[in-house]
Residue, then its C-alpha position, 0 to 999 in steps of 0.5 A: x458407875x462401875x458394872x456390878x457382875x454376877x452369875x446364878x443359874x446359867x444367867x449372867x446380870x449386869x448392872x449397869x446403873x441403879x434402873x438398868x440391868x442385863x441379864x445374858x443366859x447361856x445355852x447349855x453346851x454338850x462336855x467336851x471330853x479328851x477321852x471318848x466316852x467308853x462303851x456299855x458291854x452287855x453279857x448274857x449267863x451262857x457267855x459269861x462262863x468263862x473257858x480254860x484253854x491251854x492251847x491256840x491255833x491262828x490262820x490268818x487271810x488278807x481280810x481277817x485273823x482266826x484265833x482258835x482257842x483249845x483245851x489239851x488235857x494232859x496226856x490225850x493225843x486230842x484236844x477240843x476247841x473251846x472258842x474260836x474269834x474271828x477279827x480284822x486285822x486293824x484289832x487283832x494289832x490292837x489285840x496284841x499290843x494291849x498284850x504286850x502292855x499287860x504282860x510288860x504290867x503283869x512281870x513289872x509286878x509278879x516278876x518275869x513269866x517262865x515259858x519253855x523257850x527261857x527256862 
């Protein structure tokens, strides 16, 4: 007689003849995943004000990058620093290229963006 297989419910049986069954069970096994798995961001009311800044300034020492991020309005001789982020020098390569991939996103859609160095 020829095995008769079937599955339900995490079991395999096997019948092997008409008073002989097998039944295999199978453990369950984390997913493997290609991708791994996104991080859940948490932001509280006063971070989640967003802030305009028209106007940067980076420094950088042998262990991190300071990115000031300023606001300059129009005509005054001052300007006032809207956030500042400190980061290792491993993200802030990481930082640029997601930039980089954006921006190349962003003109492949809207067009080239204008600065004064091409106008």
């Amino acid at each position: 007689m020829k095995p008769f297989k079937f599955s339900k419910k995490k079991r395999e049986y096997i019948k092997w003849s008409k008073n002989i069954t097998e039944v295999r069970t199978f453990p369950e096994a984390p997913q493997a995943s290609s991708q791994p798995a996104s991080p859940q961001v948490e932001m509280d009311d006063a971070t989640a004000q967003e802030m305009y800044a028209n106007m940067a300034a980076l420094t950088h020492t042998e262990t991190e990058f300071v990115m000031d991020f300023i606001f300059l309005q129009p005509n005054q001789p001052k300007g006032k620093v809207r956030t500042r982020i400190i980061s290792t020098p491993g993200h802030t390569k990481r930082l640029c290229a997601a930039l980089r991939e954006n921006l190349k996103r962003y003109e492949a859609r809207f067009g080239p963006i204008k600065t004064q160095v091409n106008q």
